[in-house]
GUGU-988748 format. One record per atom (N, C-alpha, C): x, y, z; residue number from 0; atom name. Coordinates in nm, 4 decimals. Layout:
GUGU-988748
- X_Y_Z_NUM_CA
...
This chain:
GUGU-988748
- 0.0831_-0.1182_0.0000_0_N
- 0.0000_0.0000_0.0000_0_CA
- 0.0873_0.1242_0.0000_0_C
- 0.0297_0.2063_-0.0707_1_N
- 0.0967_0.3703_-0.0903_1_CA
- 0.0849_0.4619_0.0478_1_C
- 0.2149_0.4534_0.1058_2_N
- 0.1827_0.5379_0.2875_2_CA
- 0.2530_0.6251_0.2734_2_C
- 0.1951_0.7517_0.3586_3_N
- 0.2887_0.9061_0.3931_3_CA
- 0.2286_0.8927_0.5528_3_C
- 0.3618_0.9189_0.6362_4_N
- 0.3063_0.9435_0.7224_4_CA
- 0.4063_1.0359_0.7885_4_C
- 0.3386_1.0757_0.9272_5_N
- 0.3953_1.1391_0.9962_5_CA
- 0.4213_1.1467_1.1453_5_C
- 0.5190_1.1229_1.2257_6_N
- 0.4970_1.1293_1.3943_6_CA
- 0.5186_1.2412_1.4906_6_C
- 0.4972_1.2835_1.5724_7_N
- 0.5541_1.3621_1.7219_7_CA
- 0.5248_1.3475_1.8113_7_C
- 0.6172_1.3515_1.8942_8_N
- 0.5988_1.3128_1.9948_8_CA
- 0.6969_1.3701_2.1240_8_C
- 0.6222_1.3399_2.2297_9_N
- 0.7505_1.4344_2.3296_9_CA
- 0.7098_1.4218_2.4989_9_C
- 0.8470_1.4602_2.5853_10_N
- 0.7908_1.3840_2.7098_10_CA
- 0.7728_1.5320_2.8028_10_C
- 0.6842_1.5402_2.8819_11_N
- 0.6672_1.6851_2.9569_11_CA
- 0.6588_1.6171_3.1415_11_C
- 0.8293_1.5993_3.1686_12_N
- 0.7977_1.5813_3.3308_12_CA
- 0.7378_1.4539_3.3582_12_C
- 0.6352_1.4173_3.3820_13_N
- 0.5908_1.2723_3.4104_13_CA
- 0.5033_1.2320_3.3006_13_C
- 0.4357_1.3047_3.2353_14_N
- 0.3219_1.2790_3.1192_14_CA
- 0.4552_1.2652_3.0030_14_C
- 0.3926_1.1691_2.8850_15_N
- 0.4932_1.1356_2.7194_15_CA
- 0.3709_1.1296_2.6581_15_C
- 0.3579_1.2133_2.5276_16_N
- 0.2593_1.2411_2.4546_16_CA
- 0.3292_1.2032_2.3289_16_C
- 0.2268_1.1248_2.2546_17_N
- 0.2866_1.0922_2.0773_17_CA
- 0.0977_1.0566_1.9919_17_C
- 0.1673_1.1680_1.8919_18_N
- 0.0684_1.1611_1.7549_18_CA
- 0.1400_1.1368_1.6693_18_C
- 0.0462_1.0216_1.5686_19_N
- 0.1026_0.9630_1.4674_19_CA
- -0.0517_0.9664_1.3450_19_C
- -0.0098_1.0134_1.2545_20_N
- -0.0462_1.0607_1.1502_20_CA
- -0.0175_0.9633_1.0377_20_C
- -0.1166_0.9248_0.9584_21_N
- -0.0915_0.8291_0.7834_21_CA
- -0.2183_0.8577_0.7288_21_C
- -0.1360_0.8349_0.5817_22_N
- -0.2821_0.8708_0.4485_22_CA
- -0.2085_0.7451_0.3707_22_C
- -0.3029_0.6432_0.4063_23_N
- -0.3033_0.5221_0.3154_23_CA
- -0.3601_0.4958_0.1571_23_C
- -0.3262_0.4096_0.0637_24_N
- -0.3763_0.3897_-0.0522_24_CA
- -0.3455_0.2821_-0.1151_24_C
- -0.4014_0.2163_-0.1746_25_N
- -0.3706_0.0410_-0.2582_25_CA
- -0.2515_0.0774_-0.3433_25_C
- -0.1883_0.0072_-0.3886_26_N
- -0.0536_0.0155_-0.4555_26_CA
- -0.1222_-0.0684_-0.6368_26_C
- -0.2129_-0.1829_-0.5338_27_N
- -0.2908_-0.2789_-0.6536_27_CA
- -0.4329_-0.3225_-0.6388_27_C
- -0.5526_-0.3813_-0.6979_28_N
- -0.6331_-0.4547_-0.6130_28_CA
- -0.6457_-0.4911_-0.5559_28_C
- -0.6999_-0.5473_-0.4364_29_N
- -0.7277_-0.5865_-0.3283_29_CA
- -0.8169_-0.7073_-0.3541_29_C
- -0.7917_-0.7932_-0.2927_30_N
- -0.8529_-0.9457_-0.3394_30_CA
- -0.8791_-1.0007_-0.2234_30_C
- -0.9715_-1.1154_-0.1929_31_N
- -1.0154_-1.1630_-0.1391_31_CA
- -0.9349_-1.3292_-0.0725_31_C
- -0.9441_-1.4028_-0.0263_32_N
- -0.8797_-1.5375_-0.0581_32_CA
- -0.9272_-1.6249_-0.1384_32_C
- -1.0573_-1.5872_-0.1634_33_N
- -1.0711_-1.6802_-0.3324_33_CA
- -1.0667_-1.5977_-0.4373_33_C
- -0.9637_-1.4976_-0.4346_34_N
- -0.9402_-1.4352_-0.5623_34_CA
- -1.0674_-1.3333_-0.5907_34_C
- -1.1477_-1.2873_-0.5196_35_N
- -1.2126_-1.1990_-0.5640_35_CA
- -1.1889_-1.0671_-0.5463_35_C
- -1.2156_-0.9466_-0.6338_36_N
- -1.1790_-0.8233_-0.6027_36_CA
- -1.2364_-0.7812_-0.5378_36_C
- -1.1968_-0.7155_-0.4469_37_N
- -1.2564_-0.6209_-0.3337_37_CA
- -1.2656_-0.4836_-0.3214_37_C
- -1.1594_-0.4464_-0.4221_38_N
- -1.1088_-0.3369_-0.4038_38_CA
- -1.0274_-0.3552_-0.5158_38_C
- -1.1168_-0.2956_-0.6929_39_N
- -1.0219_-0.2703_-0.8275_39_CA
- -0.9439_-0.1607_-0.8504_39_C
- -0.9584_-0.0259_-0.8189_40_N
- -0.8847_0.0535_-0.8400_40_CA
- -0.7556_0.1239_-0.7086_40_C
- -0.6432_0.1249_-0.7885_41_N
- -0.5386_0.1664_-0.6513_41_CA
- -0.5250_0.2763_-0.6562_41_C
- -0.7128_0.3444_-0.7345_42_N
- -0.6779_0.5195_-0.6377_42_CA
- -0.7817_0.5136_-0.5370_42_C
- -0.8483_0.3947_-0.4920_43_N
- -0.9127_0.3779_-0.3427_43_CA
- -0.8411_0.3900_-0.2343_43_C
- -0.9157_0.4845_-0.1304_44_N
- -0.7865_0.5597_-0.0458_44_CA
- -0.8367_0.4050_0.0835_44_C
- -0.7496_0.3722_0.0980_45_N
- -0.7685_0.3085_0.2773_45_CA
- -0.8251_0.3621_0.3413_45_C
- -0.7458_0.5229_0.3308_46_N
- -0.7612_0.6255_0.4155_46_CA
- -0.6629_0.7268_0.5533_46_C
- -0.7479_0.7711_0.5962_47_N
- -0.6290_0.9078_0.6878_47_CA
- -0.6925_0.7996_0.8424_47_C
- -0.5392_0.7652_0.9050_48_N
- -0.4987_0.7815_0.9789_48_CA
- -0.4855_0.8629_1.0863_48_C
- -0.5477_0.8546_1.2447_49_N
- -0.4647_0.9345_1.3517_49_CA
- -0.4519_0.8496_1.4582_49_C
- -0.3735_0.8720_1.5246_50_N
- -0.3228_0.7729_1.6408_50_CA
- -0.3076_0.8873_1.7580_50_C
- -0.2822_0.8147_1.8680_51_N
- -0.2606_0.9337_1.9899_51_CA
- -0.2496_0.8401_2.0702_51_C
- -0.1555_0.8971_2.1660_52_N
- -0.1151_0.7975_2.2865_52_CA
- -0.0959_0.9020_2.4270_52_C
- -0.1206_0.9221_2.5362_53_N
- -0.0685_0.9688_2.6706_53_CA
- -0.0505_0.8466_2.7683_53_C
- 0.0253_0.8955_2.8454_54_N
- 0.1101_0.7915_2.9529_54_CA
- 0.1079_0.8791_3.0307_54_C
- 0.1085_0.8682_3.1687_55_N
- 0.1358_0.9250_3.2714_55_CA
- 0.2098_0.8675_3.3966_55_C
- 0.3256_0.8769_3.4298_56_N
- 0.3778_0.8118_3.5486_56_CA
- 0.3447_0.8659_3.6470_56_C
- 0.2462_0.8472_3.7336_57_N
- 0.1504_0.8759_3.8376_57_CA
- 0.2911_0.8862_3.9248_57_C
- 0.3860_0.7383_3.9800_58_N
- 0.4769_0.7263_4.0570_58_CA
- 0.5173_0.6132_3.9801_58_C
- 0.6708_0.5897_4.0677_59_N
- 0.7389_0.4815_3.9765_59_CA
- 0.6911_0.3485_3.9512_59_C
- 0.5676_0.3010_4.0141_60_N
- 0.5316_0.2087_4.0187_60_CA
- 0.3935_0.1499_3.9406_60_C
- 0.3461_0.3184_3.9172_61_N
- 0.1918_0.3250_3.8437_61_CA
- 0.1850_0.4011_3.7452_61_C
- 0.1540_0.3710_3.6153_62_N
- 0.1364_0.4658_3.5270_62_CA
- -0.0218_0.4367_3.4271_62_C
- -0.0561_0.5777_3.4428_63_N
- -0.1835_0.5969_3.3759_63_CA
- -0.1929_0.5908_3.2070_63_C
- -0.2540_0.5460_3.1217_64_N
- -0.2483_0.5757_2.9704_64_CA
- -0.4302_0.6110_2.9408_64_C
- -0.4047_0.6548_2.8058_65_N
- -0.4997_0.6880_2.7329_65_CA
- -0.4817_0.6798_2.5888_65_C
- -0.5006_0.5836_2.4971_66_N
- -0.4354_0.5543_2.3662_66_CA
- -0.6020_0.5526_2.2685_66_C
- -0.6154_0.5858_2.1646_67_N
- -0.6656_0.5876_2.0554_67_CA
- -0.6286_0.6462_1.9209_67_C
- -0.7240_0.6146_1.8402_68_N
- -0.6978_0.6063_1.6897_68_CA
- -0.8171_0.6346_1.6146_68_C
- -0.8298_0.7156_1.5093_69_N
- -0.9557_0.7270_1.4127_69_CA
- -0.9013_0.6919_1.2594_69_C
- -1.0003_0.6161_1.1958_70_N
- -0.9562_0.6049_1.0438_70_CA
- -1.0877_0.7109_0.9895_70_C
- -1.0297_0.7367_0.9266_71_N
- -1.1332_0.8732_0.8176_71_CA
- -1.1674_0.8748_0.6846_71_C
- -1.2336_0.8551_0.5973_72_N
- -1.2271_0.8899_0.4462_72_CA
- -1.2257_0.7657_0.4135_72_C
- -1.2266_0.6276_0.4278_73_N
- -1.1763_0.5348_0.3629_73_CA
- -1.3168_0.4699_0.2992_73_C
- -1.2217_0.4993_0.1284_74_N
- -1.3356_0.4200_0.0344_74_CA
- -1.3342_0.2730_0.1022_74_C
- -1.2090_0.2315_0.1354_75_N
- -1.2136_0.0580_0.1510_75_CA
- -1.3368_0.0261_0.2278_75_C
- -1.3513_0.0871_0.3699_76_N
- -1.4676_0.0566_0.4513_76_CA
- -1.5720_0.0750_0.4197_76_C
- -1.6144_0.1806_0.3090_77_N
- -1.7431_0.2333_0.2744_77_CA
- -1.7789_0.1116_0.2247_77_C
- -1.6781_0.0070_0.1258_78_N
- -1.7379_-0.0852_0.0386_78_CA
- -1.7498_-0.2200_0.1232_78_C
- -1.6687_-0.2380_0.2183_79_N
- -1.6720_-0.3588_0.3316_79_CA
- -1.7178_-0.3850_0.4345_79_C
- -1.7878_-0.2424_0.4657_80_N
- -1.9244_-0.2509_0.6077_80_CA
- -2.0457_-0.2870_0.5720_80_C
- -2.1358_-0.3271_0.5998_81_N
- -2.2782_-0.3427_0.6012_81_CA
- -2.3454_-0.2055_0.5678_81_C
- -2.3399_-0.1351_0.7091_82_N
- -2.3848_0.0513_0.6869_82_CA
- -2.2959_0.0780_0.5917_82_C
- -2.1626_0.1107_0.5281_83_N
- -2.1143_0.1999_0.4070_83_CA
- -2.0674_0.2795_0.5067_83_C
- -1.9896_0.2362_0.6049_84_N
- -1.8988_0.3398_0.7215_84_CA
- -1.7801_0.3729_0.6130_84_C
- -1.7384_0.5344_0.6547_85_N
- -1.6021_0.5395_0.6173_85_CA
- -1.5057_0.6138_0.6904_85_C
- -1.5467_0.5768_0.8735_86_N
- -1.4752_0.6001_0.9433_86_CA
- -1.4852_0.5000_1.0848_86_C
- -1.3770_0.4806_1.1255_87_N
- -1.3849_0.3964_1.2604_87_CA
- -1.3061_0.4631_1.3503_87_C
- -1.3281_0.4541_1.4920_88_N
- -1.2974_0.4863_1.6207_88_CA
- -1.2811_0.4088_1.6839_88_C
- -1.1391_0.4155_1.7778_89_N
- -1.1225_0.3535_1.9240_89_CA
- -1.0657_0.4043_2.0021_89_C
- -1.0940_0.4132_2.1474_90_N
- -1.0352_0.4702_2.2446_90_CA
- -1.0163_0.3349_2.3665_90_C
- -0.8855_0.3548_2.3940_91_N
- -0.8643_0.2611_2.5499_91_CA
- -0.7695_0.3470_2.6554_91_C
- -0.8310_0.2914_2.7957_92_N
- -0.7673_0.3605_2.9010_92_CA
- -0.7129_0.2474_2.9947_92_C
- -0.6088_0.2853_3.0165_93_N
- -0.5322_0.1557_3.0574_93_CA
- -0.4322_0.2085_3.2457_93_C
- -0.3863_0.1077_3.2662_94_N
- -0.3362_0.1506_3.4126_94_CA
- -0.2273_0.0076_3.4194_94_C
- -0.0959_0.0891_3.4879_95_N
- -0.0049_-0.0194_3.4343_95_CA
- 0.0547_-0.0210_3.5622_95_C
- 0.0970_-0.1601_3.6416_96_N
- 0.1531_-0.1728_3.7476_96_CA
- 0.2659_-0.2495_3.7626_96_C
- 0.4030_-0.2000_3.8445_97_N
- 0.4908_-0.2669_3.8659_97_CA
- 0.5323_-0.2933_3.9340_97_C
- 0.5792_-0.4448_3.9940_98_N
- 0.5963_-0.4472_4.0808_98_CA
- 0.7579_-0.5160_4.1084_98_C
């Protein structure tokens, strides 16, 4: 697949923050495992990419996160959902312990 992407990221004191950025695209058709097309033309975008991550080291032993991602624009999903979505979302919050 045809990718541009982009990252930043950076640490402030106990919080580390990173965004990650891509604009995906087929290189070729997209096929199925019995050979069917799914996806004929490789100017069907996948689509735009965002990612995001926070961490927080509460103390040395506990650290807080918050990580998600959105896909946007993508012909692929419009043609491979049921509804004709052409965006997906996820968010997770996480808590990390060491001992």
């Amino acid at each position: 697949a045809g990718l541009q992407s982009a990252d930043l990221g950076g640490k402030f004191r106990d919080v580390t923050l990173r965004l990650d950025a891509g604009l995906f695209r087929f290189n070729e058709a997209l096929r199925s495992a019995t050979a069917t097309v799914l996806v004929a033309s490789s100017d069907d975008a996948i689509g735009n990419e965002v990612d995001f991550s926070v961490a927080w080291l509460y103390e040395e032993t506990v650290t807080f996160t918050l990580r998600g991602g959105a896909l946007v624009g993508s012909d692929v999903l419009e043609r491979l959902t049921a509804g004709g979505d052409r965006s997906a979302f996820v968010a997770v919050a996480g808590m990390a312990l060491r001992f």
